[in-house]
GULO-625633 format. One line per 5 residues: number of its first residue (from 1); for each residue x, y, z of N, C-alpha, C. Coordinates in nm, 3 decimals. Atoms other than C-alpha are relative to their C-alpha. Layout:
% residues N
NUM	X/Y/Z/X/Y/Z/X/Y/Z  ...
END
This chain:
% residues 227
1	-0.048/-0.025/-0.136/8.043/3.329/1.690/0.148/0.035/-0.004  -0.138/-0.022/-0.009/8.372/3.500/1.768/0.060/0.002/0.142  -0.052/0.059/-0.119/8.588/3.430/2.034/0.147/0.116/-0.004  -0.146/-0.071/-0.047/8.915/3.591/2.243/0.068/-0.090/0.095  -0.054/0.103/-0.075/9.155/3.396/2.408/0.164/0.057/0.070
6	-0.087/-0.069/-0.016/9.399/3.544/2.662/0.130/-0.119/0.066  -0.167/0.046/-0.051/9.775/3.355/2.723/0.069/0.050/0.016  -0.102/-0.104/-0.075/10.092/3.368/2.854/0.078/-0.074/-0.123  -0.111/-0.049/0.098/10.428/3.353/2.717/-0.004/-0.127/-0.121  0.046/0.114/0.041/10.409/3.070/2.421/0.095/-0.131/-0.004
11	-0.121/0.096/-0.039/10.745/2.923/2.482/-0.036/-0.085/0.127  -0.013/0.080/-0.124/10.643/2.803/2.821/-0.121/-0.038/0.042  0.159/0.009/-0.068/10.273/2.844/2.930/-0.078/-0.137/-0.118  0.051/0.175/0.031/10.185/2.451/2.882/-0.162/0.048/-0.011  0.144/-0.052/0.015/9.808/2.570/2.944/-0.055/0.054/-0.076
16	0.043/-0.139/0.120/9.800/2.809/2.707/-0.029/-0.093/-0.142  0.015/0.089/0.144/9.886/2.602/2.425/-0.100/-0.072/0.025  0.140/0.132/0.009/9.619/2.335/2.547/-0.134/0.093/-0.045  0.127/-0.060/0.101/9.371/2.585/2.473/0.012/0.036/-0.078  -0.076/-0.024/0.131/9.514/2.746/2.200/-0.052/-0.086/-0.110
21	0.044/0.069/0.096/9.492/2.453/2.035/-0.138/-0.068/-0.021  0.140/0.033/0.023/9.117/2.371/2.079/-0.039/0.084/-0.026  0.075/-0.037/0.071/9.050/2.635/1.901/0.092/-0.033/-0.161  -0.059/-0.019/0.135/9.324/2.624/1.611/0.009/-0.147/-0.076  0.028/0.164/0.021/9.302/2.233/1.572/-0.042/0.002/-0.069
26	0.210/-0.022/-0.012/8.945/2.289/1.509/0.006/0.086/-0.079  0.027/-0.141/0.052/8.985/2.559/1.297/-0.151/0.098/0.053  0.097/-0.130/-0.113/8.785/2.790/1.521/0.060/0.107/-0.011  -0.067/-0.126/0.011/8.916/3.119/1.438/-0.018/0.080/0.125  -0.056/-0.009/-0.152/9.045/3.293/1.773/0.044/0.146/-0.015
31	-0.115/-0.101/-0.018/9.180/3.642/1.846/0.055/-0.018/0.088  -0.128/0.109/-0.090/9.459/3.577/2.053/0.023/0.173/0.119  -0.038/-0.143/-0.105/9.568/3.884/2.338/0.127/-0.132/0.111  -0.152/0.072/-0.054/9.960/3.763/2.486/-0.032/0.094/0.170  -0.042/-0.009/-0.137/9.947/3.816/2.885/0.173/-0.007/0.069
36	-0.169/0.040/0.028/10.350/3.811/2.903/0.011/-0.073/0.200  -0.010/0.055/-0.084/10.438/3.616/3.232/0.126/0.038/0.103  -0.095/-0.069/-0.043/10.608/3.695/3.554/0.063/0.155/-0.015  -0.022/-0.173/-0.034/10.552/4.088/3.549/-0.127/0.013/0.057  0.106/-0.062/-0.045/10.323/4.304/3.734/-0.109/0.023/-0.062
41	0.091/-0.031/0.107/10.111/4.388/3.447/-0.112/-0.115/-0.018  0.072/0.125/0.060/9.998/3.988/3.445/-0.077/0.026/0.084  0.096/0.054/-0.102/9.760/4.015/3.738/-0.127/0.124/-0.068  0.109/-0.141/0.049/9.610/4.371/3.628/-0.031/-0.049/-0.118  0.040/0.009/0.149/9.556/4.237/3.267/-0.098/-0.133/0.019
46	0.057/0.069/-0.037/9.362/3.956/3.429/-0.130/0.060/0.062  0.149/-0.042/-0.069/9.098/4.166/3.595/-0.068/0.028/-0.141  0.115/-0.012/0.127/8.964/4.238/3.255/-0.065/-0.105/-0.044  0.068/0.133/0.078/8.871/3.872/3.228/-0.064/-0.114/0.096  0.151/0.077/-0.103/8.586/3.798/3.516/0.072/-0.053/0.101
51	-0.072/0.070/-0.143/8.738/3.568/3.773/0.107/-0.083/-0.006  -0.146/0.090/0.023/9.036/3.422/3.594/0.101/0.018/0.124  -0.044/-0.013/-0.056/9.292/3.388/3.793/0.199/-0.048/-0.048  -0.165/-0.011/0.081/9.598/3.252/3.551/-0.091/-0.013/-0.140  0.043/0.031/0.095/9.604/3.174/3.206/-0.031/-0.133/-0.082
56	0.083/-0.079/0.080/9.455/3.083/2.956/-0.172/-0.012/0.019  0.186/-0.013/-0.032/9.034/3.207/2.970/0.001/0.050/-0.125  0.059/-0.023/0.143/8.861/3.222/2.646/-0.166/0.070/0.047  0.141/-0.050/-0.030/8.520/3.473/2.602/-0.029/0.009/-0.115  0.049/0.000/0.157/8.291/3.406/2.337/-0.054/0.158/-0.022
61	0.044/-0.146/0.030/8.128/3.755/2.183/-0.131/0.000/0.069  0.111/-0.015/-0.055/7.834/3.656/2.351/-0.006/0.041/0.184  -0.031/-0.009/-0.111/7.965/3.699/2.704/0.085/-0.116/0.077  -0.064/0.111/-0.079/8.051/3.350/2.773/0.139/-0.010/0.020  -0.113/-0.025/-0.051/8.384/3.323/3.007/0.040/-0.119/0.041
66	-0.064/0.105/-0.048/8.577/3.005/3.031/0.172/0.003/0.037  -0.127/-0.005/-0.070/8.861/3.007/3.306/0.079/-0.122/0.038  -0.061/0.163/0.012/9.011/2.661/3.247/0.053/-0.043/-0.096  0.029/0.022/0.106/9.128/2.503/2.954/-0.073/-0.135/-0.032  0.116/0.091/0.033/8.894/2.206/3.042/-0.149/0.007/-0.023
71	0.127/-0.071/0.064/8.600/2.401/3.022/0.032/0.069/-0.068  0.026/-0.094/0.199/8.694/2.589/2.691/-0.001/-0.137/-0.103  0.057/0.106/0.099/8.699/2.223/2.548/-0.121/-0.066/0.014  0.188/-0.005/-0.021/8.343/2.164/2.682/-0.070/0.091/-0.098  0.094/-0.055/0.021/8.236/2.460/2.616/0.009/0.035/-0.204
76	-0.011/-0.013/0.164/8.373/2.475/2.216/-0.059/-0.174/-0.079  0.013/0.113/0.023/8.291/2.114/2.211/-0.203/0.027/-0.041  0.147/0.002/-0.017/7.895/2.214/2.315/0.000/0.067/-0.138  0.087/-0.072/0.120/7.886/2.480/2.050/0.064/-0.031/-0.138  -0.063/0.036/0.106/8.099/2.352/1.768/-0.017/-0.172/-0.017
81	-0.021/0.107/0.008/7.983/2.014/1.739/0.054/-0.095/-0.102  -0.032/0.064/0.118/8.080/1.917/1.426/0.135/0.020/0.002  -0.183/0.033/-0.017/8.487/2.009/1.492/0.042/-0.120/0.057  -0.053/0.103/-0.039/8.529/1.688/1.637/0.093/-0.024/0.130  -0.070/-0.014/-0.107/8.662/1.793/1.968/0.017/-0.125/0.063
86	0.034/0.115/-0.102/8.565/1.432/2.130/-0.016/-0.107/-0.112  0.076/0.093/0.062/8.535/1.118/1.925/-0.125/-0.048/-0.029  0.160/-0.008/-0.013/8.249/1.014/1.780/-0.078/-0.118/0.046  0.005/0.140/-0.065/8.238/0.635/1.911/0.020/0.015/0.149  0.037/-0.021/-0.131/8.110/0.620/2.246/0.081/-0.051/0.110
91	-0.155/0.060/-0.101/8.399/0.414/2.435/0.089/0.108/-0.027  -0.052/-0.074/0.013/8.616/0.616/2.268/-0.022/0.150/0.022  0.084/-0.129/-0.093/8.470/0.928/2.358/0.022/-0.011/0.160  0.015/-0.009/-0.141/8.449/0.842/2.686/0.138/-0.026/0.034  -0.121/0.006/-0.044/8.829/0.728/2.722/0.035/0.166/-0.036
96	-0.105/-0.155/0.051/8.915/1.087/2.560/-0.030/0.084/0.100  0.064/-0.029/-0.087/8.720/1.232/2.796/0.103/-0.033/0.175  -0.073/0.052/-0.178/8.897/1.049/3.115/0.162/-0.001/-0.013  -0.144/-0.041/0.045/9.244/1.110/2.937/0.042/0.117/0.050  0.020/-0.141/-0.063/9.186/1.456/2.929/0.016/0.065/0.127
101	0.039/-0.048/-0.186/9.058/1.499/3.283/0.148/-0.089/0.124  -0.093/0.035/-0.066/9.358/1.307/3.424/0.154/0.063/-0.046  -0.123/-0.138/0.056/9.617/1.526/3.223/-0.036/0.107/0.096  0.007/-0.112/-0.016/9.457/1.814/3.349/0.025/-0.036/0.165  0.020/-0.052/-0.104/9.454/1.718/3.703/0.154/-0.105/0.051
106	-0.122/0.093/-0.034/9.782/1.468/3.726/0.138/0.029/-0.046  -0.130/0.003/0.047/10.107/1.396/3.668/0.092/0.125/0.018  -0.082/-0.110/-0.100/10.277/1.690/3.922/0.126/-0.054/0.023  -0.159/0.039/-0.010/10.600/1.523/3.932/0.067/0.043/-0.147  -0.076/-0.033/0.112/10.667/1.551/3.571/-0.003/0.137/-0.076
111	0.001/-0.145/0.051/10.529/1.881/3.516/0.120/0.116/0.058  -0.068/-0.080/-0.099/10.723/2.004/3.834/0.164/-0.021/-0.034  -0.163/0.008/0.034/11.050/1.834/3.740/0.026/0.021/-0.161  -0.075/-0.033/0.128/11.043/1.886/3.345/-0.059/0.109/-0.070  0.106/-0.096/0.096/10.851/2.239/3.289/0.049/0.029/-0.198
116	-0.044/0.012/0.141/10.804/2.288/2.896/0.080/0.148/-0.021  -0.114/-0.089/0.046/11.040/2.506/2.759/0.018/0.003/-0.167  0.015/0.023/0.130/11.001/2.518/2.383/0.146/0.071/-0.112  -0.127/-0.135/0.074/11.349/2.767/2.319/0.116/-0.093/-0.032  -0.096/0.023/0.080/11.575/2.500/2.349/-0.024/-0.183/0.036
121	0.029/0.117/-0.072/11.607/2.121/2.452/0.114/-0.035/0.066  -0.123/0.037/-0.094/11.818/2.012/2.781/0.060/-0.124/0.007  -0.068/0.113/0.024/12.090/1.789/2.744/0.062/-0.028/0.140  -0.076/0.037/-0.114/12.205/1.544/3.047/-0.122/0.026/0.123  0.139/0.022/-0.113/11.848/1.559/3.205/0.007/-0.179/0.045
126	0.074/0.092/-0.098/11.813/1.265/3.482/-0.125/-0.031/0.042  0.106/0.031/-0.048/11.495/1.150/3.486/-0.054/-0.060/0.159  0.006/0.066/-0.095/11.374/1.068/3.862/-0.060/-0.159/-0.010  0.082/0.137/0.034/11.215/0.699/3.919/-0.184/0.083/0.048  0.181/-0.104/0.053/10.828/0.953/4.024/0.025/0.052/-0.151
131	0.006/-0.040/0.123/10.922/1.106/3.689/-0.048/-0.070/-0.110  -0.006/0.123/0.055/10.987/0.781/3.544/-0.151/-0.084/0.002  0.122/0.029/-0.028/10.646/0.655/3.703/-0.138/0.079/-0.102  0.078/-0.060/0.099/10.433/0.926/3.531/0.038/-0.045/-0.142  -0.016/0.028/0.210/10.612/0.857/3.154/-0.084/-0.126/-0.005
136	0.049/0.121/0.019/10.525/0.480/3.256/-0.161/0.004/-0.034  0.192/-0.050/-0.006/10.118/0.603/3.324/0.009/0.052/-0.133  0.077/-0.072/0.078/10.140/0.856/3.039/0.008/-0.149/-0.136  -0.028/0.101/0.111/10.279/0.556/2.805/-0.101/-0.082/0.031  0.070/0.042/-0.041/10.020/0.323/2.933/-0.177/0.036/-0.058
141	0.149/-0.107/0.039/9.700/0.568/2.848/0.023/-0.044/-0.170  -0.003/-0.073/0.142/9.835/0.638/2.515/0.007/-0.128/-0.082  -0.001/0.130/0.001/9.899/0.246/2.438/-0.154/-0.020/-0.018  0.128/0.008/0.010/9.551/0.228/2.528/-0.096/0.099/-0.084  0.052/-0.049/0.116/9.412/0.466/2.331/0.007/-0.031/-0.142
146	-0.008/0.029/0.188/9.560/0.355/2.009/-0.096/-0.107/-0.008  0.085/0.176/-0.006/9.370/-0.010/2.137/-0.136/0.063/-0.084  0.137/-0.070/-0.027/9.041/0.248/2.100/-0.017/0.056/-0.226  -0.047/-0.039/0.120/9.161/0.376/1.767/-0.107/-0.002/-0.119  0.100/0.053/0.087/8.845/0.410/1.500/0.034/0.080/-0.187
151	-0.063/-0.012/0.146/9.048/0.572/1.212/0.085/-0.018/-0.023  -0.111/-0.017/0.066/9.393/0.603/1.025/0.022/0.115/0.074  -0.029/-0.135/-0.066/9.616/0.868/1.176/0.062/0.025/0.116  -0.153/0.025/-0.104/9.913/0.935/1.413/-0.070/0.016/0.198  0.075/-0.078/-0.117/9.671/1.070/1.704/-0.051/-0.070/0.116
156	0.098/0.073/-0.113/9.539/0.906/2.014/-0.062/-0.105/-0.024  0.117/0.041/0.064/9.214/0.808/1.840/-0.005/0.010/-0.157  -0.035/0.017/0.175/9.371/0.801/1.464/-0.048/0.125/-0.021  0.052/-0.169/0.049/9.161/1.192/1.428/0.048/0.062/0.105  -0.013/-0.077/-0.106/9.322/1.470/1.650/-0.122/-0.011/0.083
161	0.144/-0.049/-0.097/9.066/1.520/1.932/0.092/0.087/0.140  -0.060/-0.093/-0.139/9.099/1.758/2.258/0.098/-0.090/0.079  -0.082/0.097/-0.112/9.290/1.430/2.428/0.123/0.059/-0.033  -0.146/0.019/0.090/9.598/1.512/2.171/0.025/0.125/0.058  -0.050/-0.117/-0.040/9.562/1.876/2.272/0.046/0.000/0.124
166	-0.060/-0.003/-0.149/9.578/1.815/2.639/0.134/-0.079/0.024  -0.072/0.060/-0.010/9.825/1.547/2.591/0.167/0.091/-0.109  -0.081/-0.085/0.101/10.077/1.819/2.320/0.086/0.108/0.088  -0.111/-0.086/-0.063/10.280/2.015/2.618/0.087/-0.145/0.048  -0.093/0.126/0.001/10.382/1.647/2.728/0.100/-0.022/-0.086
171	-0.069/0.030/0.100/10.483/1.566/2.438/0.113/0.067/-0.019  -0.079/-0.120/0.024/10.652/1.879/2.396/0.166/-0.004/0.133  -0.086/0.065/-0.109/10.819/1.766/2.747/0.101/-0.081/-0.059  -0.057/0.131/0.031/10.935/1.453/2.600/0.129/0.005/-0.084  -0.083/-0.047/0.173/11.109/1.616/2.291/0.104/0.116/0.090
176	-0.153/-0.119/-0.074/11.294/1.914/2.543/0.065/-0.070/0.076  -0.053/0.051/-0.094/11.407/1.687/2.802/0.084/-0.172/-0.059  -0.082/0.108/-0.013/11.500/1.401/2.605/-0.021/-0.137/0.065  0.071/0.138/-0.097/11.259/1.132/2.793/0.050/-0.101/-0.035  0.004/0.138/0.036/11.278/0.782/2.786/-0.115/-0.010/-0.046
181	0.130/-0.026/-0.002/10.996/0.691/2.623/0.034/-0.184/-0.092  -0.033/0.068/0.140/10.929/0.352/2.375/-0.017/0.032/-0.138  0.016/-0.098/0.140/10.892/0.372/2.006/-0.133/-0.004/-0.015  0.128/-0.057/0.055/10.480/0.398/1.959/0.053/0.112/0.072  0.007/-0.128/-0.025/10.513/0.662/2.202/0.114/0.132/-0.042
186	-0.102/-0.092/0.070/10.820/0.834/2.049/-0.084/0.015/-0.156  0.037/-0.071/0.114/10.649/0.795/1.700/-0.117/0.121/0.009  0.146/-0.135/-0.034/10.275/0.994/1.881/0.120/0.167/0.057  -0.055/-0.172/0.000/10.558/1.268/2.003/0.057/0.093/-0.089  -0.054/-0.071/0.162/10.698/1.313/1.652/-0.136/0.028/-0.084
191	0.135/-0.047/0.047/10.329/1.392/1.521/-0.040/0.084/0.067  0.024/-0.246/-0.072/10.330/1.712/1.788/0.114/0.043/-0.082  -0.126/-0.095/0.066/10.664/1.772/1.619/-0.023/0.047/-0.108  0.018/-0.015/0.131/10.522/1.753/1.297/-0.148/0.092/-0.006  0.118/0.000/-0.025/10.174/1.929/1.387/0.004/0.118/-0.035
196	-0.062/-0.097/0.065/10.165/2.213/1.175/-0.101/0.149/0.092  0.089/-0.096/-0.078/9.901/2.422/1.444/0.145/0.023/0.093  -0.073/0.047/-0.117/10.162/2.340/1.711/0.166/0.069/-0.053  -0.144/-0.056/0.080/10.509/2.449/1.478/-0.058/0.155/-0.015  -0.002/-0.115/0.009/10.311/2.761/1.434/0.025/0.089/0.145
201	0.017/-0.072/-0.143/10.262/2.828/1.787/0.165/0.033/0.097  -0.149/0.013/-0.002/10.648/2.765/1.831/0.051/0.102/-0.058  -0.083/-0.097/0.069/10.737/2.982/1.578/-0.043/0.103/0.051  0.079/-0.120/-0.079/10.516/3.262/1.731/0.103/0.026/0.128  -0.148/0.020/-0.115/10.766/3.205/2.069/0.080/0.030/-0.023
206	-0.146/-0.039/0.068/11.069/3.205/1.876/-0.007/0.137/-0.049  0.058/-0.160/0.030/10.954/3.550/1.725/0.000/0.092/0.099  -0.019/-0.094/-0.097/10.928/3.707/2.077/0.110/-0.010/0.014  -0.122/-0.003/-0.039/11.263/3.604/2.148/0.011/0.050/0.163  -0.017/-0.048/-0.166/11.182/3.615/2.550/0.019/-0.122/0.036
211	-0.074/0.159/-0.068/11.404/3.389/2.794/-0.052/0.036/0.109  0.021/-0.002/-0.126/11.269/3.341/3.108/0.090/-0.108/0.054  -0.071/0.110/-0.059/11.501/3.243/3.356/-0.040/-0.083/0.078  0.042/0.082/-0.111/11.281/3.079/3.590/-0.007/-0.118/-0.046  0.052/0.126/0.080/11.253/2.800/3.322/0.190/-0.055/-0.007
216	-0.141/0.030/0.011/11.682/2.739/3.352/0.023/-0.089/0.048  -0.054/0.094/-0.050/11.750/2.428/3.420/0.167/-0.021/0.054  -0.135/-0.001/-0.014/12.131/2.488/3.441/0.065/-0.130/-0.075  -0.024/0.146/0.087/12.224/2.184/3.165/0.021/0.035/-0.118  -0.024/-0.067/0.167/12.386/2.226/2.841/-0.110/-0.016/-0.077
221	0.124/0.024/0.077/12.138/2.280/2.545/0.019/-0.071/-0.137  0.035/0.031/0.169/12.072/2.193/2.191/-0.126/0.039/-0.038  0.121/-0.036/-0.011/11.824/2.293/2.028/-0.107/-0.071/-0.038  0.082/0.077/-0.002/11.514/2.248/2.027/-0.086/-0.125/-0.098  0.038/0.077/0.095/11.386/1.926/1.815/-0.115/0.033/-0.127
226	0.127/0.017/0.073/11.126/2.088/1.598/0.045/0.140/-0.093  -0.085/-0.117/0.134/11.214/2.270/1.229/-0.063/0.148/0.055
END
């Protein structure tokens, strides 16, 4: 089975990477097509891909069209069962599962006040106390997940699974902005730093060399934490 998977810019589009990486995780081999973000071109380059409406939508060669990146980890999960998208212990499974689905549909304060930005990392960021509230929740989950933990291994669930992917623009948050965070969860954000799918997808970004200003926080920089 071969697959296409269309994103936006890779410095910024948090979404993108979440699917992205359920296929490259996974070694699922992917052709990739860049949607560049914030031009005219993005909406017209979208009608070629059924009823999407942003990015990223993955289409297998067979027709199948997933416009989410929670249904492209379903639907690579259904047909790739053996990549390990989901744990294979049934609690655990089922927390990865309700991780997932509360990433994808939560935590609008911290997305809204710290979008990812992968070009550089902002120095003299103020975290709000809602901001502060979400790190507390995301720290909380991730705490609990390690409780769940059925191997060795820096990840959620000790084996990458789709939770790590959905949970890897956070992270990515955590590391540009400089969060508060404690140290388990500072050591799970230094294992996206170190995540050699995730450094590629970075370096791919850095390679376009495109700044979007809509992502300017106005705050001195440094750069970004990851070789």
């Amino acid at each position: 089975m071969t697959y296409d998977i269309l994103i936006g810019d890779r410095s910024y589009s948090s979404w993108s990477l979440r699917g992205w990486l359920l296929f490259a995780a996974f070694d699922i081999p992917v052709s990739v097509h860049l949607n560049e973000m914030y031009v005219p071109a993005f909406a017209e380059t979208l009608k070629d891909w059924g009823p999407a409406r942003t990015v990223p939508v993955a289409r297998a060669a067979d027709g199948a069209l997933w416009t989410d990146s929670l249904a492209i980890a379903e639907g690579l999960a259904e047909r790739h069962p053996a990549a390990g998208h989901w744990p294979s212990e049934p609690r655990a499974r089922a927390l990865a599962r309700s991780l997932a689905a509360e990433m994808h549909a939560g935590f609008g304060t911290l997305r809204g006040a710290c979008p990812m930005n992968l070009r550089v990392q902002w120095r003299g960021f103020e975290p709000s106390q809602k901001v502060r509230a979400d790190l507390a929740r995301v720290e909380t989950l991730w705490v609990h997940a390690r409780g769940l933990a059925i191997a060795d291994g820096p990840w959620l669930f000790g084996t990458y699974s789709a939770a790590d992917a959905f949970f890897a623009p956070v992270a990515m948050r955590i590391a540009g902005y400089a969060l508060p965070m404690g140290d388990a969860a500072r050591a799970y954000v230094d294992a996206h730093l170190s995540h050699a799918p995730l450094r590629a997808w970075r370096a791919e970004g850095e390679a376009a060399d495109r700044t979007l200003e809509n992502y300017d926080m106005g705050l001195p920089t440094a750069p970004f934490p990851m070789a």
